[in-house]
ZAMARGU-4260 file (C-alpha; in steps of 0.2 Angstrom, whole numbers, plus 5000, padded with zeros to 4 digits):
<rodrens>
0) 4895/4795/4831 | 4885/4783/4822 | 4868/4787/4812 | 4860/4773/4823 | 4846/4780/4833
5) 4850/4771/4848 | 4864/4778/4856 | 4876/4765/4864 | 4888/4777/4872 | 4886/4785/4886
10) 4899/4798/4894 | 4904/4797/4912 | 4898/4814/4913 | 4881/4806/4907 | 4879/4793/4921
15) 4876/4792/4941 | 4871/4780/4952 | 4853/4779/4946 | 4859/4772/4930 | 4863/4755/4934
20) 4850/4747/4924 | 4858/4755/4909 | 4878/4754/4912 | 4878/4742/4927 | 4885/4744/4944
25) 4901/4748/4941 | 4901/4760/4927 | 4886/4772/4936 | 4897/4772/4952 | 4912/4779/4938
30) 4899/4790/4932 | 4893/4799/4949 | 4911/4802/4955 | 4915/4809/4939 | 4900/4819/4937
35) 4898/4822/4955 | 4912/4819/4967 | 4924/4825/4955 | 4919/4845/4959 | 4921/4842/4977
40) 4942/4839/4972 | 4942/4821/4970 | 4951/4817/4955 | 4942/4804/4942 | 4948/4802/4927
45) 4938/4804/4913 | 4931/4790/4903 | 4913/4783/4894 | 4902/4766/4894 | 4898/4755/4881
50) 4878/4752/4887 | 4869/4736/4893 | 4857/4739/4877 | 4871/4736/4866 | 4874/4719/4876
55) 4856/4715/4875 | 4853/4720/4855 | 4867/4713/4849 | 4864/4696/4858 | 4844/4698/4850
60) 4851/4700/4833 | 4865/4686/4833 | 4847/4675/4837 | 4857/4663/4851 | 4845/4664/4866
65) 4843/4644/4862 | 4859/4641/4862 | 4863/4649/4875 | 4849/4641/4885 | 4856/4622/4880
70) 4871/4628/4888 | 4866/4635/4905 | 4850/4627/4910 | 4852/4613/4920 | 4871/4617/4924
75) 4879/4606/4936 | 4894/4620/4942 | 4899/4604/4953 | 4905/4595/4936 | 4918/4608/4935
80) 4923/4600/4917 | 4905/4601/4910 | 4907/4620/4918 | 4922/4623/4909 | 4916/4618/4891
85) 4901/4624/4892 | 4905/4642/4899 | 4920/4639/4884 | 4906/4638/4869 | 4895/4652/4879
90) 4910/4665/4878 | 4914/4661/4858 | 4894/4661/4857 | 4893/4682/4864 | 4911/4686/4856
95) 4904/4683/4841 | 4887/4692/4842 | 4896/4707/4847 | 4907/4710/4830 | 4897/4724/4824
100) 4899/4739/4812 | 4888/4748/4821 | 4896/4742/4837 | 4912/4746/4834 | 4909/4763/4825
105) 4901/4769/4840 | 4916/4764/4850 | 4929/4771/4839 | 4920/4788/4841 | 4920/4788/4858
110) 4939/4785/4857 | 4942/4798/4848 | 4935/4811/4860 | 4944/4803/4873 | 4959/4806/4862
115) 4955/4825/4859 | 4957/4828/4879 | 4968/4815/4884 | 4980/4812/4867 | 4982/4801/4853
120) 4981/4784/4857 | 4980/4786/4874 | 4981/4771/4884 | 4963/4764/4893 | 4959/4751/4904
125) 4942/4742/4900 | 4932/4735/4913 | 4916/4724/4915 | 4900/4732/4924 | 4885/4719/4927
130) 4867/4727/4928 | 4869/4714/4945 | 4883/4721/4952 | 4888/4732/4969 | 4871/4728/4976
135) 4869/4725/4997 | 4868/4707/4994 | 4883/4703/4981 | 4897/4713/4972 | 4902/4704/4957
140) 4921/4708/4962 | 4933/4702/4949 | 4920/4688/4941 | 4922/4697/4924 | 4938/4701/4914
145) 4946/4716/4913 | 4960/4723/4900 | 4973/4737/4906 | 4984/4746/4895 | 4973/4746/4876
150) 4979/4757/4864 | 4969/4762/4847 | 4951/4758/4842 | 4955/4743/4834 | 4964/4735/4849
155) 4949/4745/4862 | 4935/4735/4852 | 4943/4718/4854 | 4945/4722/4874 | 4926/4727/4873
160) 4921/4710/4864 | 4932/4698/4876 | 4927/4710/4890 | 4907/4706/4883 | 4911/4691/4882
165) 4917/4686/4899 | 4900/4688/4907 | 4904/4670/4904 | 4916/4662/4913 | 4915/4650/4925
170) 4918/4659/4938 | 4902/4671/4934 | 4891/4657/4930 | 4895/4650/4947 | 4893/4665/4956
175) 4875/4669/4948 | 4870/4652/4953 | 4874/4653/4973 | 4868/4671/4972 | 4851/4665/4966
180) 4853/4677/4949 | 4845/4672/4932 | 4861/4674/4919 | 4848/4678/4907 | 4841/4693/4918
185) 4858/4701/4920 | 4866/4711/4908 | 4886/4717/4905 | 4893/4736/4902 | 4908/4740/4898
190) 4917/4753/4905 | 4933/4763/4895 | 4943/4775/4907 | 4960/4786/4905 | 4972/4775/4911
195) 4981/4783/4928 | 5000/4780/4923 | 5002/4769/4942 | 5015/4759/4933 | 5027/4773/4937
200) 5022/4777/4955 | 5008/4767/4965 | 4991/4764/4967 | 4978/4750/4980 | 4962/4748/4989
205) 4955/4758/5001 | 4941/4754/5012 | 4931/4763/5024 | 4930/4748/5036 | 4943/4736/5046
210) 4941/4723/5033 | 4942/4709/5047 | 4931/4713/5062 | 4919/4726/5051 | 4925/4741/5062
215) 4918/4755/5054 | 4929/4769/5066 | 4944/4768/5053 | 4948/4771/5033 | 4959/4755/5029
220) 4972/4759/5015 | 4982/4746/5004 | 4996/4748/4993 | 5011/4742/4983 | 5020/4752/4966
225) 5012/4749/4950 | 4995/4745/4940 | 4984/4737/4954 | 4980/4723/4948 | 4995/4712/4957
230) 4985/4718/4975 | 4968/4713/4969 | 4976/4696/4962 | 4985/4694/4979 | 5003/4693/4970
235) 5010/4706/4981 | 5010/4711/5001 | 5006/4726/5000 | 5008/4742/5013 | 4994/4744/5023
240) 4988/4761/5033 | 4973/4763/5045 | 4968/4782/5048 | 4953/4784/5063 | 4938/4793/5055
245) 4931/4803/5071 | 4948/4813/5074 | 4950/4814/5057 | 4933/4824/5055 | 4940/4833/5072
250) 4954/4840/5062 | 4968/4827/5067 | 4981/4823/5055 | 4989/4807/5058 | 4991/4789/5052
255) 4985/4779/5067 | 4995/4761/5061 | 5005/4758/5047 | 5012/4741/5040 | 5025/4738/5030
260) 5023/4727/5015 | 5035/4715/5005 | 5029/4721/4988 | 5038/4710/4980 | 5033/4714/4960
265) 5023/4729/4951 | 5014/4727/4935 | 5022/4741/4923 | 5015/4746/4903 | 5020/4734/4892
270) 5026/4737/4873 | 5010/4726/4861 | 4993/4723/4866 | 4984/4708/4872 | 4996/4700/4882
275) 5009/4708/4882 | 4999/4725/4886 | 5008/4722/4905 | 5023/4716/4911 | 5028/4712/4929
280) 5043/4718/4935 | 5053/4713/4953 | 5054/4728/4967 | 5071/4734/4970 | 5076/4729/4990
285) 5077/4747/4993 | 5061/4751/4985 | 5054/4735/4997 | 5058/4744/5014 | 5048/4760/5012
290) 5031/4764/5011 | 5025/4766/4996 | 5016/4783/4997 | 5018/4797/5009 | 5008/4800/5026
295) 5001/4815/5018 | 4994/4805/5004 | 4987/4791/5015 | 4979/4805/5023 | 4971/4813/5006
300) 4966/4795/5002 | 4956/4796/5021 | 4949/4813/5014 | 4943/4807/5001 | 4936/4790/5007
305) 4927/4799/5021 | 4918/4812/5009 | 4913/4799/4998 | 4907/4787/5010 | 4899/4800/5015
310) 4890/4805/4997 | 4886/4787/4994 | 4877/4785/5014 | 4865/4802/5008 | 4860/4792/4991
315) 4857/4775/5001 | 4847/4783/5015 | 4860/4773/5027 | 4876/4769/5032 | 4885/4762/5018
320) 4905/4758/5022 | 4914/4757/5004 | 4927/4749/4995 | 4937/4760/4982 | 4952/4760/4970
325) 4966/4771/4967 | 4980/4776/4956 | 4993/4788/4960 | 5001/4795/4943 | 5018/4795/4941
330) 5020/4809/4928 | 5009/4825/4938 | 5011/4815/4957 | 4991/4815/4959 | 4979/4803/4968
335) 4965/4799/4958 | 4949/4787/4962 | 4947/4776/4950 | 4932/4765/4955 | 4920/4767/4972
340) 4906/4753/4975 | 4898/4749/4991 | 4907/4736/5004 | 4897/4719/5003 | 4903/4706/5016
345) 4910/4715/5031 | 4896/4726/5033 | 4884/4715/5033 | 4888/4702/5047 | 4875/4700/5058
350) 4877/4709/5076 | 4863/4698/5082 | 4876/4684/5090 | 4895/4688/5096 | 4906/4673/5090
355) 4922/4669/5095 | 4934/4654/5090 | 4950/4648/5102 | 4963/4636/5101 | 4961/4623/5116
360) 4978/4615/5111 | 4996/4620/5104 | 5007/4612/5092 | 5020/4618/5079 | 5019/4632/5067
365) 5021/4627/5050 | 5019/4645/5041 | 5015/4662/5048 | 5003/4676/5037 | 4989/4690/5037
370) 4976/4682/5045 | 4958/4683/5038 | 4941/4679/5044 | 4945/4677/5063 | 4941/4658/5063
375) 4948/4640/5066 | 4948/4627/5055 | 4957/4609/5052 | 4959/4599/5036 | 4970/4591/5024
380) 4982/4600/5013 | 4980/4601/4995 | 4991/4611/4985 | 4987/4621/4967 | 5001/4623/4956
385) 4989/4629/4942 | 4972/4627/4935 | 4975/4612/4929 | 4977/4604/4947 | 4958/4609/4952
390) 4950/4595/4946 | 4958/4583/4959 | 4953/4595/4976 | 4941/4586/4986 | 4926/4598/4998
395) 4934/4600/5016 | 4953/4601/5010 | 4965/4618/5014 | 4968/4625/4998 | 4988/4631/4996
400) 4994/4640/4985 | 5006/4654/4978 | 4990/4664/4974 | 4975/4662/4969 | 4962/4667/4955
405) 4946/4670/4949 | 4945/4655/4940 | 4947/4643/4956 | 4931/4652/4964 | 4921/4635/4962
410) 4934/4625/4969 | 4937/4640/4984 | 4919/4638/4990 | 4922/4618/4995 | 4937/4623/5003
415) 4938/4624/5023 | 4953/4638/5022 | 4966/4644/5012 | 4985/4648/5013 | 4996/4658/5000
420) 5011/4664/4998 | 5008/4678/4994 | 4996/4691/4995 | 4987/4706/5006 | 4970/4708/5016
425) 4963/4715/5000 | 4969/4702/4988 | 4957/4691/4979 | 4960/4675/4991 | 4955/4687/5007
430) 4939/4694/4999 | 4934/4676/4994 | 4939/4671/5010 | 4929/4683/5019 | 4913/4681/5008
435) 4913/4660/5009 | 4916/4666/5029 | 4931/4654/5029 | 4948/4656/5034 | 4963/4661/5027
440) 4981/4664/5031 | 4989/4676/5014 | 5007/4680/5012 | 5012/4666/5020 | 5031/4664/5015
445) 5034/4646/5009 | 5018/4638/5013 | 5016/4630/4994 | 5035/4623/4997 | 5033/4620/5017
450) 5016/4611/5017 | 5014/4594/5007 | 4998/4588/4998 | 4988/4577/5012 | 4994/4584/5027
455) 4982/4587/5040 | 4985/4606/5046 | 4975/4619/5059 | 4974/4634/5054 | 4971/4649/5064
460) 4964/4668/5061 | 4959/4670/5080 | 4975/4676/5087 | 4976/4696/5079 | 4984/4700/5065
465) 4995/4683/5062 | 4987/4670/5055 | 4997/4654/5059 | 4997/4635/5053 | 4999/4623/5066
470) 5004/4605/5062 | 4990/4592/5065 | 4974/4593/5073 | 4973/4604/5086 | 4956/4604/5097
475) 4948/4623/5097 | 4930/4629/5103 | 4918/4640/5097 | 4906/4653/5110 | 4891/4662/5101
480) 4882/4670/5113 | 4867/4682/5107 | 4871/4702/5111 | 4854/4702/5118 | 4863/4691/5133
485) 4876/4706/5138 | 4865/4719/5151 | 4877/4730/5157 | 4878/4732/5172 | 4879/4750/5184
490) 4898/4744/5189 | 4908/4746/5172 | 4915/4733/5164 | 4930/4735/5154 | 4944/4724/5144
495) 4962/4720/5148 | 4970/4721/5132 | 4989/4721/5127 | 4989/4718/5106 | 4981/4732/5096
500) 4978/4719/5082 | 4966/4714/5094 | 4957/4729/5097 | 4943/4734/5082 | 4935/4714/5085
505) 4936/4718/5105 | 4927/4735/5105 | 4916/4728/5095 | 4907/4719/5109 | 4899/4726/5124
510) 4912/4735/5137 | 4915/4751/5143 | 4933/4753/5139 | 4950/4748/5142 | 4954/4746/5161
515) 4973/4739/5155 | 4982/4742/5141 | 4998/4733/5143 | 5010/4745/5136 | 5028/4732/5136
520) 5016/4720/5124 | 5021/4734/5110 | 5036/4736/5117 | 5039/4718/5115 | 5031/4712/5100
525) 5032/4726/5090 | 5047/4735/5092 | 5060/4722/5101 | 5072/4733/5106 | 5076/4739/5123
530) 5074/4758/5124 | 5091/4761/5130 | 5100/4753/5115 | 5090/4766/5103 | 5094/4781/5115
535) 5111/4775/5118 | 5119/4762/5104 | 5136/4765/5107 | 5134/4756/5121 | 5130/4740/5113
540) 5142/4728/5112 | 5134/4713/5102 | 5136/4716/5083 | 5120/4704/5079 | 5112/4715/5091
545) 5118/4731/5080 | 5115/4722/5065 | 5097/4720/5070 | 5093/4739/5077 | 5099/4744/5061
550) 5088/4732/5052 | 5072/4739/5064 | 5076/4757/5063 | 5080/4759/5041 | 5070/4771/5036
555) 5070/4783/5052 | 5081/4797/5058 | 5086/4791/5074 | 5081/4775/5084 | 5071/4788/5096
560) 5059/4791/5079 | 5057/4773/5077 | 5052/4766/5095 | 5041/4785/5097 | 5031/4782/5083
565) 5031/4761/5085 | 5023/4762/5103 | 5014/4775/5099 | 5004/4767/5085 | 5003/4754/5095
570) 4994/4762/5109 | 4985/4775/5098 | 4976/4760/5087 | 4970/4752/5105 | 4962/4771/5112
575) 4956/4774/5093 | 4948/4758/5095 | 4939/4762/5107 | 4936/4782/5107 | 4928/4790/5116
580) 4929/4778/5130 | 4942/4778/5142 | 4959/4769/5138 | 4970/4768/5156 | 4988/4763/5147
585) 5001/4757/5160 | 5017/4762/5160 | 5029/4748/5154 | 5033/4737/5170 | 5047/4725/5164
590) 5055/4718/5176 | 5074/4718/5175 | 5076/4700/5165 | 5061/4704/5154 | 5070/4721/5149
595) 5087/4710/5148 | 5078/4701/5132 | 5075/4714/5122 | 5089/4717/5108 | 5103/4726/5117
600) 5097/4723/5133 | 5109/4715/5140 | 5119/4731/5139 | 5108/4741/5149 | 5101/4730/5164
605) 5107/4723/5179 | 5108/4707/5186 | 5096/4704/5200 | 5090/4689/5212 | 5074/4693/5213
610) 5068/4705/5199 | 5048/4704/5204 | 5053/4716/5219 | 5069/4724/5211 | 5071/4737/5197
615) 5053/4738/5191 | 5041/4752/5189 | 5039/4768/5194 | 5057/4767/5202 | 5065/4768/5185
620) 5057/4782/5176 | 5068/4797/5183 | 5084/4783/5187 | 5097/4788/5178 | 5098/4772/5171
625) 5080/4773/5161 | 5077/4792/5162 | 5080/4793/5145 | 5070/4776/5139 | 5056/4785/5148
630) 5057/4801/5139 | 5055/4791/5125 | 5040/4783/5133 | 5030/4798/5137 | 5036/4805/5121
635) 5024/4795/5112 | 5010/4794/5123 | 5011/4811/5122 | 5008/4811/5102 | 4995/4799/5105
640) 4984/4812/5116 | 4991/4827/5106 | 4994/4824/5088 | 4982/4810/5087 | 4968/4817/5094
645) 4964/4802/5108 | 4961/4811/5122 | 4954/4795/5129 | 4969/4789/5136 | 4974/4789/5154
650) 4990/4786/5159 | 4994/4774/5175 | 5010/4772/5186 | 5016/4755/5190 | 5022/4747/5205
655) 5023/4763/5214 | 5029/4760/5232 | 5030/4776/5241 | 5023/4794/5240 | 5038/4802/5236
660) 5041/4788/5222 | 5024/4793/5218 | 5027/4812/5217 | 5045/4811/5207 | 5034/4801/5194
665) 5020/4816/5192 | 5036/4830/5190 | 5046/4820/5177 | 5030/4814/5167 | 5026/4836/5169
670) 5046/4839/5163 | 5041/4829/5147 | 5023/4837/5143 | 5012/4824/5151 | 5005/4835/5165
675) 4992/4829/5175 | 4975/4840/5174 | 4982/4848/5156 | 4970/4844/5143 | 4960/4833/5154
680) 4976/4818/5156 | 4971/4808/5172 | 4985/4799/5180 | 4981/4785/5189 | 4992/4773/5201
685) 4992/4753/5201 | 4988/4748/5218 | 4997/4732/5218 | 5007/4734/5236 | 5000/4734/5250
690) 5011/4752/5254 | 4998/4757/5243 | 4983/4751/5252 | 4989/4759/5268 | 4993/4776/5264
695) 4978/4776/5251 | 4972/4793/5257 | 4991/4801/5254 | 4992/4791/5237 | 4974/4801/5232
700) 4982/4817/5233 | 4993/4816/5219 | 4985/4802/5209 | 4965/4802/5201 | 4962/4785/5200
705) 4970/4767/5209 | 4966/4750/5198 | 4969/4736/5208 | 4982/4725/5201 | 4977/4709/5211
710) 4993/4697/5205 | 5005/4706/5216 | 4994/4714/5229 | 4991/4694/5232 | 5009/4689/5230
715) 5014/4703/5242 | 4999/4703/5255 | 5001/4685/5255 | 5021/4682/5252 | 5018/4669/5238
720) 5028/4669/5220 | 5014/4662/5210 | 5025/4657/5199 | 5036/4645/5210 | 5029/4627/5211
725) 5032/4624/5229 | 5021/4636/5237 | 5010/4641/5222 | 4998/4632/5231 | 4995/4647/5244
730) 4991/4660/5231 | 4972/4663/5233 | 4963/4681/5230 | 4950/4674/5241 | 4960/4673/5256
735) 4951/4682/5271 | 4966/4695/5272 | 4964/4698/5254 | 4946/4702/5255 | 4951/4713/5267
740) 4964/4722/5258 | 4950/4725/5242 | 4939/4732/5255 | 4952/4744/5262 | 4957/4750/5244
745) 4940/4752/5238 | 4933/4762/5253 | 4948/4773/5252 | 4948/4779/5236 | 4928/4781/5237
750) 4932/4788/5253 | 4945/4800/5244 | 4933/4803/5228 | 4944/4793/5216 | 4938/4781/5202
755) 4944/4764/5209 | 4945/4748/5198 | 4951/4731/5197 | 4963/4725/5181 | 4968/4707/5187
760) 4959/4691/5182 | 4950/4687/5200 | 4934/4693/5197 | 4933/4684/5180 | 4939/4667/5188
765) 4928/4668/5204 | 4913/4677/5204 | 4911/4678/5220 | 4927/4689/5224 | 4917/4700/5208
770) 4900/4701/5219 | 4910/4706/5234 | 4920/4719/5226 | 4903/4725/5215 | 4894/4729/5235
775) 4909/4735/5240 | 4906/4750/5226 | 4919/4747/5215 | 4920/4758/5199 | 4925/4747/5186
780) 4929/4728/5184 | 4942/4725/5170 | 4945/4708/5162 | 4952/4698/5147 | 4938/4699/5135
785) 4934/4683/5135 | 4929/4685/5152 | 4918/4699/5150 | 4900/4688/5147 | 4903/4681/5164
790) 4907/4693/5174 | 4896/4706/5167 | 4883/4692/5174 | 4890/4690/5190 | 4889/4707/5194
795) 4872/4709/5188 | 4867/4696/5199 | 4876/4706/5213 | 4869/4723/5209 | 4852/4716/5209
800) 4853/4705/5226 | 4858/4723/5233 | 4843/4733/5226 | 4832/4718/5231 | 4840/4719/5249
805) 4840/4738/5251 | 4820/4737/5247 | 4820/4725/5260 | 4828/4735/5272 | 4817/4750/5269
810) 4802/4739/5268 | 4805/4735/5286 | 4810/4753/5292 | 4792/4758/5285
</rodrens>
């Protein structure tokens, strides 16, 4: 160490979170997990930080405040040219002023205790730490340069310098400027730290948050193979892993929903410094179709996530959700953390006003990705080949490109959305994205080759998970009603919801549960495949159809494995969403031609005239023709109760028409582990036919609950196909002999003490039909949820123009 009395080095050891006036953000969050966390299990690897003061001194001594002053003050960071030249001259300015004996000897020493634990000239990765950074209001994410792979003092001081240095680019000036900071009132760390050898295994970004709707139920993991700066730079699709918090504290030990990504490249060690300290290398295809860590390692990433969200939450006094980096080591197989600051931009959206956006209109998909942001927007495409293309992007345009930088920020912040192709929902275009609270389609395979420069494009993050591009203009609409607006009523109102990429933003606003969660949405969308052809695929006689199975199902033992864990994912991440509150899951009620679509289907179904009233429902499930697709069926709802920990979930039967259907159901649902009663499961029956309305009182003695499925008891009652042109006409819920039939139902099951709901869309569409079933007594009302505001009104109004008439009635009596 130097003979200097002021002490420029400081250990991780040293340093915690009270320390950020001295090391920055950054470097005193590396400093408590080290010193801290790091005795709780959590690997960190070691490392030290080059202080503020040394930042601050050696600016002092260089004398080029004024300089410096000329350059900034007054800054137009519009005149991205004037921008450019003067953040230039800034960074040669500090580069300069940081060549120091002194400097450098204290940094060397440093090194060379590194050395003495780690090795000789073991490799670091030096990173930026602003006295600014990781606060509520702003995170500083990826506005200063980092260096990865240094070797030697020689080479570490020149990456402390430039690191120093870049405190100046024009992506940091900009961002002090819309964040309201003083550049002269912020200073820059730098951080040194044991490189974690992910070039040879893996590493990511995990958050203890959904990212998209701010959902703060579930740990969010990413990953792809390599150093991790090709997620954060959003040159990769990376794997992505959700794991639900409460079970997890419970003691459940399962990935709720899991993605595969394309990761297409890692970023490996490279041979010389600068540069060249890292190459990019392409994935191998086999290496692209598995996930790149293990189950049991997304799980210790959850662990660990959990306990330090945790830790952070009792320093802040409140909640704080997290964002955190990791490295798994390819030479001793661990996990380690290797940077944890708070989560800025989800977290903090306001709960004050419920916002939705919606297409009005349809046209053709241009490009498909991960959606990001949940909101519309339309403009004129303008594509960015490199930096040099920026200058001529005009405010209001869709920025395309392959990927985008740090560099682009200024020009990202005039731009109405942006589409890659390539790219994650933690790469550096999605957390921009999310912060400018614009947004953003990522991994969108050939956009920059598929959409030209000046043409006008939609671009969509309101339909789940897939962001999409529609050609042209295409008319949307945007609700924002205040949370202050939804009083809940006594009669529950729940969702009808079918696509679990749906499911954190929708139990997010005010309902109590899911009355419908439409089982053959999974089994459509995300598995394709009919149940049959994975039980049975012999049977399948197509070979595109093989071909495609085999595609679907790589990676698993059987096809049983792939449709179990598929569906039950796909169901788990809709009753995790919404735990503890109950999540009635209907069986899958294909009909015979919808089942025919599915890959392989053909094999398996008949041909039928009139599959609405054909082989449908609870008249397959012990059929020798389905028995096995059903095994499969409750084989997953049965991991989703059991191995996930959603207890929450409550099975219903399907177009049930008899009593002894109705019965053959219970047993073979028992045979398969799903016993009504164990472990609190409630079956419940659709009462969709009006067998089921008669003989309501025999239905209630095997069955806990009946929702009403309005659609076919209409269609039935009434003897109308809605969907026929001719007499669609007739097919009205508010027909007197319908009224009648919801009357029935209701007092029946009341009659018979059973929960008794409604899951079709009448109540939503007329509210009167949803004040006469709300006096009737029904349980629960279930609609889409962009029904919900409405009918939670209507019922309101119902349920108080009954108190009002009772005190009336008693008034009178008295």
């Amino acid at each position: 160490m130097t003979s200097s009395k002021i002490n420029y080095i400081r250990s991780f050891l040293e340093i915690g979170l009270h320390d950020v006036g001295l090391v920055g953000g950054k470097n005193a969050s590396l400093g408590e997990l080290y010193s801290v966390l790091s005795r709780e299990g959590i690997a960190v690897p070691n490392g030290f930080a080059v202080t503020a003061d040394a930042y601050r001194d050696m600016l002092a001594r260089a004398g080029i405040a004024d300089e410096l002053h000329e350059l900034l003050d007054g800054l137009d960071k519009r005149n991205i040219k004037q921008l450019a030249a003067r953040a230039a001259r800034a960074r040669v300015l500090v580069h300069a002023a940081m060549d120091t004996t002194e400097l450098r000897e204290s940094i060397a020493a440093a090194y060379r205790r590194l050395e003495q634990e780690a090795g000789r000239g073991v490799a670091v990765a030096v990173r930026s730490s602003a006295t600014a950074e990781d606060l509520p209001t702003a995170s500083f994410a990826g506005q200063h340069e980092s260096y990865l792979n240094v070797r030697g003092a020689k080479a570490l001081f020149e990456a402390c310098r430039r690191c120093f240095a870049s405190i100046f680019t024009d992506r940091a000036i900009s961002y002090r400027i819309d964040n309201g900071f003083d550049h002269f009132k912020v200073a820059l760390s730098v951080g040194v730290m044991k490189m974690v050898r992910a070039d040879l295994a893996a590493s990511g970004v995990t958050f203890t948050l959904d990212t998209e709707s701010g959902f703060r139920d579930v740990v969010f993991v990413t990953g792809a193979y390599g150093l991790g700066e090709t997620i954060v730079q959003g040159k990769v699709d990376p794997d992505e892993f959700y794991v639900h918090k409460p079970t997890f504290t419970d003691g459940f030990r399962c990935v709720m929903r899991r993605r595969l990504g394309r990761k297409q490249i890692r970023m490996i060690y490279g041979k010389g410094g600068g540069s060249r300290a890292t190459l990019t290398r392409a994935v191998a295809r086999p290496d692209q179709t598995r996930y790149c860590v293990s189950d049991d390692e997304v799980l210790g990433l959850a662990d660990a996530a959990i306990r330090i969200e945790a830790h952070y939450s009792r320093e802040a006094g409140t909640p704080t959700p997290m964002d955190i980096e990791w490295a798994k080591d390819g030479k001793d197989g661990k996990i380690y953390i290797i940077q944890a600051r708070p989560e800025t931009v989800a977290s903090r959206r306001s709960a004050e006003v419920y916002e939705t956006y919606g297409l009005k209109g349809r046209a053709p998909v241009l490009v498909s990705g991960r959606a990001v942001g949940e909101k519309i927007a339309t403009g004129k495409v303008r594509r960015i080949a490199s930096r040099r293309d920026l200058s001529a992007f005009r405010p209001g345009e869709i920025l395309v490109a392959p990927a985008t930088s740090p560099d682009w920020e200024p020009v990202m912040k005039i731009a109405a959305g942006i589409i890659t192709d390539k790219g994650g929902r933690t790469c550096h275009a999605a957390i921009v994205a999310r912060e400018l609270g614009i947004p953003a389609v990522v991994g969108a395979t050939g956009a920059t080759t598929k959409l030209k420069t000046g043409t006008q494009v939609t671009i969509s993050c309101a339909e789940g998970d897939v962001g999409n591009v529609y050609r042209g203009k295409v008319d949307f609409e945007v609700t924002r009603i205040p949370t202050s607006a939804f009083k809940q009523p006594r009669t529950e109102i729940m969702v009808n919801l079918g696509t679990p990429e749906m499911a954190f933003r929708t139990a997010m606003q005010p309902q109590a549960g899911v009355g419908l969660a439409r089982m053959e949405f999974i089994i459509s969308e995300h598995i394709g495949v009919h149940p049959m052809a994975l039980v049975d695929p012999k049977k399948v006689a197509s070979a595109k159809a093989k071909a495609a199975i085999a595609r679907l199902t790589a990676g698993y033992k059987t096809g049983a494995d792939f449709f179990i864990r598929e569906l039950s994912e796909g169901v788990g991440t809709i009753a995790g969403a919404f735990f503890p509150k109950p999540v009635i899951v209907r069986l899958s009620d294909f009909k015979t031609n919808e089942y025919a679509s599915l890959i392989g289907g053909d094999d398996f179904e008949p041909k039928e005239e009139n599959p609405m009233l054909g082989f449908r429902g609870a008249s397959r499930y012990s059929h020798p023709a389905y028995a096995k697709g059903f095994a499969l069926e409750c084989a997953a709802l049965r991991r989703v109760r059991e191995e996930m920990g959603f207890t929450n979930l409550r099975i219903m039967v399907p177009f049930c028409r008899t009593v002894a259907e109705g019965r053959r159901v219970i047993a073979t649902m028992a045979e398969h582990g799903l016993r009504r009663g164990e472990g609190g499961l409630e079956i419940y029956v659709m009462c969709e036919i009006p067998n089921n309305v008669i003989q309501i009182d025999a239905f209630a003695e095997i069955f806990d609950g009946f929702s009403i499925g309005s659609n076919d008891l209409t269609q039935l009652t009434l003897g109308v196909d809605r969907d026929s042109d001719i007499v669609a006409f007739d097919f009205d819920e508010s027909d007197p002999g319908m009224l009648e039939m919801f009357r029935l139902a209701v007092t029946g099951a009341r009659r018979n003490h059973r929960h008794v709901g409604i899951c079709g869309e009448a109540p939503a569409n007329d509210p009167q039909i949803a004040r006469y079933l709300t006096r009737l007594g029904i349980n629960s009302i279930s609609v889409n949820p962009a029904s919900v505001f409405r009918t939670m009104t209507a019922v309101a109004e119902a349920e108080q123009m009954g108190t009002e008439t009772s005190k009336i009635i008693a008034e009178t009596a008295a």
